[in-house]
VMD Tcl script that draws the C-alpha trace (Angstrom):
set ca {
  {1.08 9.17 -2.26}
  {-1.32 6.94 -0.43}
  {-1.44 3.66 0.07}
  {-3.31 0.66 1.70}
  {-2.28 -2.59 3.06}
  {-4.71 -5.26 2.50}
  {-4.05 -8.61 4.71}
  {-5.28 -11.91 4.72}
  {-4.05 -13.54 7.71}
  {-0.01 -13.17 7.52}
  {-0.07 -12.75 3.60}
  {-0.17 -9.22 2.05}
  {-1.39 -7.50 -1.63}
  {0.99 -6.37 -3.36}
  {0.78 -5.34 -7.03}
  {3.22 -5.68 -10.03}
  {3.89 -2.59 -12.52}
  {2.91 -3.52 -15.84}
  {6.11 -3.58 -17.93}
  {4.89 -0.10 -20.29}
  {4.99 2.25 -17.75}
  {7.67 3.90 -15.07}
  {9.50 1.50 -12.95}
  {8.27 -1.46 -15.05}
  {7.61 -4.59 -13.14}
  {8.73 -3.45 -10.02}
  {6.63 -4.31 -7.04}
  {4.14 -2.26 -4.83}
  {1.44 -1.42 -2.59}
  {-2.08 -0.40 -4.24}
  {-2.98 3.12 -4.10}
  {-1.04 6.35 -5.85}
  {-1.34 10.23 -5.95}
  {-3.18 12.54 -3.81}
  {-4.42 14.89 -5.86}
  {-5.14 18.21 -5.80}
  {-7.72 19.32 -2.86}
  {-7.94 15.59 -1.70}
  {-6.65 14.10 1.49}
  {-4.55 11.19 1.81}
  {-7.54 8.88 3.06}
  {-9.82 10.36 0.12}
  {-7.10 9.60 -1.97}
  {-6.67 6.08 -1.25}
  {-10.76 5.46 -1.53}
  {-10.31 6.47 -5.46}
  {-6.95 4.79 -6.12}
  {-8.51 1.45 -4.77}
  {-11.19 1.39 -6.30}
  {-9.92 2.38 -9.76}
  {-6.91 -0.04 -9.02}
  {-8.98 -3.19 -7.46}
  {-12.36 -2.30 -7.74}
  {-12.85 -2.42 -3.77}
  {-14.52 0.04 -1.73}
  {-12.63 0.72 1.29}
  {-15.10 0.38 4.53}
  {-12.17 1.02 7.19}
  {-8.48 2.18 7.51}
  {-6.33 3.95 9.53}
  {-3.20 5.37 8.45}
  {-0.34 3.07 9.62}
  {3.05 4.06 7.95}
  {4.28 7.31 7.13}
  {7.86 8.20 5.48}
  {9.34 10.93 3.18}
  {11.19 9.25 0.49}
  {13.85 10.95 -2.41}
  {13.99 9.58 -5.65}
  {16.63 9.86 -8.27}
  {16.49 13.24 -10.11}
  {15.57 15.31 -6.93}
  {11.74 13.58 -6.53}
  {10.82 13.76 -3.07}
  {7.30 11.70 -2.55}
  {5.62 11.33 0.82}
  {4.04 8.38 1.16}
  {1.07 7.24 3.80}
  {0.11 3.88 4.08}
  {-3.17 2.64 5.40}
  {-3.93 -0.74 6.93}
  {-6.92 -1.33 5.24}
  {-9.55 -3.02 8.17}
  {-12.33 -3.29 5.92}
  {-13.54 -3.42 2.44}
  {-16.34 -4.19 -0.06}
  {-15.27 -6.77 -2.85}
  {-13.04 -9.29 -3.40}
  {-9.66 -7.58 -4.84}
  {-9.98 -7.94 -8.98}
  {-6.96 -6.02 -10.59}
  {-7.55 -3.35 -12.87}
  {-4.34 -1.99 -13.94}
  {-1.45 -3.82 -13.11}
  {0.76 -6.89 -14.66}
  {-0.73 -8.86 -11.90}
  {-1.57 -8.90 -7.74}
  {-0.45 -11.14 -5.45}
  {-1.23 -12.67 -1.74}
  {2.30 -12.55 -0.61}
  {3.44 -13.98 3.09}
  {5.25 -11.40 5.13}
  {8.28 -13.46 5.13}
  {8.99 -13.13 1.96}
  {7.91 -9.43 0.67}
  {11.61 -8.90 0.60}
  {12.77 -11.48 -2.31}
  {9.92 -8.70 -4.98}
  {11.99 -6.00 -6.30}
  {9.91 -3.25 -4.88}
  {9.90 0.14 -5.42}
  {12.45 1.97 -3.44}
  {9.74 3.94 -1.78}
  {8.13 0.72 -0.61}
  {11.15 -0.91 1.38}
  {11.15 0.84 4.60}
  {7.30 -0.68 4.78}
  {8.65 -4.34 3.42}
  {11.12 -3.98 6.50}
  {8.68 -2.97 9.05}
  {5.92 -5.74 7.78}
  {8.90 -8.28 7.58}
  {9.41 -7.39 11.36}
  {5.68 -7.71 12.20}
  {5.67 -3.57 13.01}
  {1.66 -3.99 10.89}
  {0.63 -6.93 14.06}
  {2.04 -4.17 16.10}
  {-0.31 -1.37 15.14}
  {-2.87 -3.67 14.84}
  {-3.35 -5.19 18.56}
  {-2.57 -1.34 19.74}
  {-5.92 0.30 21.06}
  {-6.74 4.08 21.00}
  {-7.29 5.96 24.52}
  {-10.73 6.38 25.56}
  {-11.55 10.52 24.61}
}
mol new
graphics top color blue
foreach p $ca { graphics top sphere $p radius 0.5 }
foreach p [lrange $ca 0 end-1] q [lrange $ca 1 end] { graphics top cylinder $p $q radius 0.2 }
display resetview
């Protein structure tokens, strides 16, 4: 699965599940599968766009974890921090989006898969990665 963090200032997009599919109403990041021949960063291009209509300019790949779901469903997930983007988020598939502060990600029931990211933006680990500068090559 990939996924991308969009920011505005200290408030976060996070999407609602509409209520006629799995884990109705529960709470997530944009993005979804990779499929088949893509790559994580190709995949999260598509699932943007189909999701928000946005095309994503810039990311980097933030947040990476290996999650097990109930019934023996192991997902990985990689979240991007998206830096950059063309459009103004406009949702496309879900019950609704939402410009959520950081502070209080925790009180959405998200999906399982989602917490360990929840924690780690409720402990400003995303301000982290962000002021960290790669090497000179």
């Amino acid at each position: 699965m990939a996924a991308g963090i969009l920011s505005r200032g200290n408030r976060f997009l996070v999407c609602q599940r509409r209520g006629d599919g799995p884990f109705p109403h529960k709470w997530e990041f944009p993005g979804g599968k990779i499929e088949a021949g893509e790559g994580a960063r190709a995949a999260l291009d598509r699932e943007l766009k189909e999701e928000l209509n946005v095309t994503v300019a810039e990311a980097r790949e933030v947040f990476r974890h290996v999650h097990d779901y109930p019934g023996g469903t192991r997902v990985e997930l990689v979240f991007f921090e998206v830096l950059s983007c063309e459009g103004n988020p406009r949702n496309q598939v879900f019950e609704r989006i939402e410009w959520v502060a950081a502070g209080t990600l925790e009180e959405l029931d998200f999906l399982e898969g989602d917490r360990p990211l929840v924690r780690a933006l409720r402990d400003g680990a995303l301000k982290r990665f962000s002021e960290r500068r790669e090497e000179p090559r």
